[in-house]
C-alpha positions in Angstrom: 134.9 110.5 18.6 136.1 107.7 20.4 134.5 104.9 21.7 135.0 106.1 25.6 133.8 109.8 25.3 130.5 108.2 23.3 129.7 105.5 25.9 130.1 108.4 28.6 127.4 110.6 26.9 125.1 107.7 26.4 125.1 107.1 30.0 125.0 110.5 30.9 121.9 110.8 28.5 120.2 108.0 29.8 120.5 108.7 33.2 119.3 112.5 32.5 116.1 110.9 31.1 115.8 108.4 33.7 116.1 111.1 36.4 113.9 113.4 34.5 111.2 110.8 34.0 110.7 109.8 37.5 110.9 113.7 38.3 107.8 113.9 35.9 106.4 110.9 38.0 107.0 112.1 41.6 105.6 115.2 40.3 102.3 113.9 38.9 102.0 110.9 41.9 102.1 114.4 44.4 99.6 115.9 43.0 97.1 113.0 43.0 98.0 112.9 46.3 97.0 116.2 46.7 93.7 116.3 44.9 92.6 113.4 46.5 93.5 114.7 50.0 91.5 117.8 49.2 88.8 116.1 48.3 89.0 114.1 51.7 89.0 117.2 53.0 86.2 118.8 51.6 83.8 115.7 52.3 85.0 115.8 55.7 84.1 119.9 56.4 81.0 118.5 54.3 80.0 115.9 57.0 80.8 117.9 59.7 78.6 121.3 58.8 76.2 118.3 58.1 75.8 117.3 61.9 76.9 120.4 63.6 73.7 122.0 61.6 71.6 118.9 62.5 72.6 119.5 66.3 71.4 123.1 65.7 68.1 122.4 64.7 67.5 120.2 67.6 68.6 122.9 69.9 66.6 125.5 68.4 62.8 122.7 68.3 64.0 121.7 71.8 64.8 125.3 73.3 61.6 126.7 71.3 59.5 123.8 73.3 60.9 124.5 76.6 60.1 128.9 75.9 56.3 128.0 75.8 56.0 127.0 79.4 59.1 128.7 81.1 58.9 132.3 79.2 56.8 135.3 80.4 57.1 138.0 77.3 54.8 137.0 74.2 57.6 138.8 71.8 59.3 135.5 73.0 56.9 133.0 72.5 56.1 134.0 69.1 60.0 133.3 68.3 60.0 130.5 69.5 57.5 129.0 68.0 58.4 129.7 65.0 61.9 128.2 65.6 59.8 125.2 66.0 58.1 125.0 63.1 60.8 126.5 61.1 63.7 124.4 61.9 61.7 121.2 61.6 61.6 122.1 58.0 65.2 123.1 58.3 66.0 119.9 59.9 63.8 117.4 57.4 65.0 119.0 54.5 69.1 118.3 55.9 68.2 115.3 56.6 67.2 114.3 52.6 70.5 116.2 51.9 72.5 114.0 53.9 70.8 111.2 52.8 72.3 111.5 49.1 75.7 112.2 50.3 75.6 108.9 52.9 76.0 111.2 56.2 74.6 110.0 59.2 73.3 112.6 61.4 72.7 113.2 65.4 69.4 112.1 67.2 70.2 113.8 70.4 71.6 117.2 71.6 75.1 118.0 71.7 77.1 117.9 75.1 77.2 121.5 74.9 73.7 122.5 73.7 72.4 120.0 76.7 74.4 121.9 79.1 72.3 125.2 77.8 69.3 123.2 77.8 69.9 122.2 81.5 70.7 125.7 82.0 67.9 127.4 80.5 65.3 124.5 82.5 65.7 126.3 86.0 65.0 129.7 84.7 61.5 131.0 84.8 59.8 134.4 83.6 61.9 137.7 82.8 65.4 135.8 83.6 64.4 132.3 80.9 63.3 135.4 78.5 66.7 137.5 78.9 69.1 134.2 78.7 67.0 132.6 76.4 67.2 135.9 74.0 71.0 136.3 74.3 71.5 132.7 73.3 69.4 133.1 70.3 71.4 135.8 68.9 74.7 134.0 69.9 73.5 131.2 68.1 72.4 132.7 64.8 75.5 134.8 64.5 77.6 131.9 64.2 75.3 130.1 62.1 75.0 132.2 59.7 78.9 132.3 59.2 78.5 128.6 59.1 76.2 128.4 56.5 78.3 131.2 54.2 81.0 129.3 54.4 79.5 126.3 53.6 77.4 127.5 50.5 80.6 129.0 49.5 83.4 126.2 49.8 81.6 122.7 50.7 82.5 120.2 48.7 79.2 118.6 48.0 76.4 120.0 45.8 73.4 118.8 48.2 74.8 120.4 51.6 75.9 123.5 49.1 72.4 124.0 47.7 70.5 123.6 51.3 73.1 126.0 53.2 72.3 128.7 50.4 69.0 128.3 50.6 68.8 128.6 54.3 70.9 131.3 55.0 67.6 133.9 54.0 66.2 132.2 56.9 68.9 132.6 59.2 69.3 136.4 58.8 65.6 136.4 59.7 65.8 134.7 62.8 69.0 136.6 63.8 67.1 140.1 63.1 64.3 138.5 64.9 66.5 137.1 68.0 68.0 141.0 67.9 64.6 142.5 68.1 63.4 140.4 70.5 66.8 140.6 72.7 66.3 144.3 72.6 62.1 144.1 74.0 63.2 141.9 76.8 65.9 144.0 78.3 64.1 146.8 78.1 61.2 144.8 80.2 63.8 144.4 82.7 65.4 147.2 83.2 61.8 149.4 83.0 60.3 148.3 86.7 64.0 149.0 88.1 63.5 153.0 86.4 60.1 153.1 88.2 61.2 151.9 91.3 64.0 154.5 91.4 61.6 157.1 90.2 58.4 156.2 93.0 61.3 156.2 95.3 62.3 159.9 95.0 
């Protein structure tokens, strides 16, 4: 073979290997990439189910409190305090969660849930009961996917294990925030049927 055709195959060799083991490279630098993004990722939804579910809790103590001296119906004072004494179980046992994964949680009320809580404050009797009831159930619905979710793809073990174990507790409260949705409308719309009916 001469000297010309086997240089030009040992260069085309070598550069076949070269590009091939910086392919191999690229490849293995993307996926590193990748994972660790992920991971990012994950402890990121972590953290944020983390505080969003801290906010919750201080919604649900501070809402509970403000049902014992604006509601009228008993069917809602019961609920809410149990939402009291419930979620500052719910909200201790977060915080010991967050504590091992380093997430700093919220002291205060969200923007949003102060705007219901400044809401709810002017309301008195049958209408605190009625608004009060429909924002229970709103709030549990979404929770609850929050918590599924959660206990199903977080990232971290802690937030994981306490999102499982709470979601029993959840679908209480939501069948509990249905019932009691249910009694107060009825209340409501009960002395408008007997008005109609005295009036014939």
């Amino acid at each position: 073979m001469p000297l010309e055709s086997r240089l030009s195959k040992i260069i085309y060799v070598s550069c076949l290997t070269i590009f091939l083991t910086g392919l191999g490279s690229w490849a293995v630098l993307a996926h590193q990439q990748n994972s660790a993004a992920s991971q990012n990722q994950g402890a990121d939804g972590d953290a944020h189910f983390a505080r969003a579910a801290a906010s919750g809790n201080l919604a649900e103590i501070q809402l509970g409190k403000l049902a014992a001296d604006h509601a009228s119906s008993d069917v809602v004072k019961a609920f809410a305090s149990r939402m009291v004494v419930q979620h500052t179980t719910a909200a201790d046992q977060l915080k010991a969660a967050a504590q091992k994964d380093s997430i700093s949680l919220p002291g205060n009320l969200s923007s949003h849930d102060q705007q219901i809580y400044d809401r709810l404050v002017k309301l008195h009797g049958s209408a605190f009961d009625r608004e009060y009831a429909k924002r229970m159930v709103d709030d549990h619905q979404k929770d609850l996917a929050d918590f599924q979710n959660e206990a199903g793809s977080g990232q971290s073990n802690d937030m994981k294990a306490f999102a499982a174990n709470s979601i029993s507790m959840i679908q209480e409260h939501l069948n509990q925030a249905r019932e009691m949705l249910a009694s107060v409308s009825q209340q409501s719309t009960n002395p408008r049927q007997r008005s109609s009916a005295s009036g014939r």
